[in-house]
N, C-alpha and C positions, 0 to 999 in steps of 0.2 A: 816162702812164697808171699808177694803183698799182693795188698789189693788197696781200693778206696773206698774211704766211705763218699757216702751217694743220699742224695736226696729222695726221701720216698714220701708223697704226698706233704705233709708236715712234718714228719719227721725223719731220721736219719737211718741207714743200714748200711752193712754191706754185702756182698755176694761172695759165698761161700764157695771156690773153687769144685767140680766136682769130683778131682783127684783127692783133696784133703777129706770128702765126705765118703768117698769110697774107704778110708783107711779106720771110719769110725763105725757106730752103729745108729746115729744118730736120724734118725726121722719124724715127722708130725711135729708137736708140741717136745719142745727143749727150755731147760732152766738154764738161766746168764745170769751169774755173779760177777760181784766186783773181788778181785784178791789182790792183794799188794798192786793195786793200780794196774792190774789186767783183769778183761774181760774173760770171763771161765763159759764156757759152752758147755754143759753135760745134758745127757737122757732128763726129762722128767719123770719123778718118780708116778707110778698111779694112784690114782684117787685114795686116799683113806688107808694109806702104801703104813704098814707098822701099827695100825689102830691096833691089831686083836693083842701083840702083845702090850698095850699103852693098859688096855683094861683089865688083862690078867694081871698087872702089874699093880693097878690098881686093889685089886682083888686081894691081892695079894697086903696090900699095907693097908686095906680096911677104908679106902677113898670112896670106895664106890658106894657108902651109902646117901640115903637122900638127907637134902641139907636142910629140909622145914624137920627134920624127923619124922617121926612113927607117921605114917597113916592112918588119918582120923577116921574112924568108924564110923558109917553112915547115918545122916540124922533122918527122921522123919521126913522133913522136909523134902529129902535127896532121894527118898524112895516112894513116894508118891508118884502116884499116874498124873501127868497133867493132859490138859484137853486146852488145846491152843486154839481160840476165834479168830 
């Protein structure tokens, strides 16, 4: 099936047949790549899509600790009441 690309506002698109969109699951928000000099249309993944295992993973090779070290134990200073004028 072709189509053309088209002028939209400043920049370029084109219009996705709705035969070809019927054959897909494609709706809202889609990721476009470039692959061997074609454009790829896929679903976008969701927000934060793979984080729980990035941090188990983490967990797992000892990454997730913090990078100033230990937690300094509070000074005096930090645990004072202040009275803000």
């Amino acid at each position: 099936m072709r189509t053309r690309i088209v002028k939209i506002g400043n920049s370029q698109g084109i219009r996705i047949p709705k035969a070809l969109l019927a054959q897909t699951d494609l709706h809202g928000e889609v990721e476009i790549s470039v692959r061997h000099g074609s454009l790829v249309i896929s679903a976008a993944a969701p927000a934060r899509s793979g984080w729980d295992d990035a941090f188990r993973q983490m967990a797992v090779c000892g990454d997730d600790r913090l990078l100033d070290g230990d937690v300094p134990s509070p000074e005096s200073f930090d645990t004072r009441d202040w009275e803000w004028k």
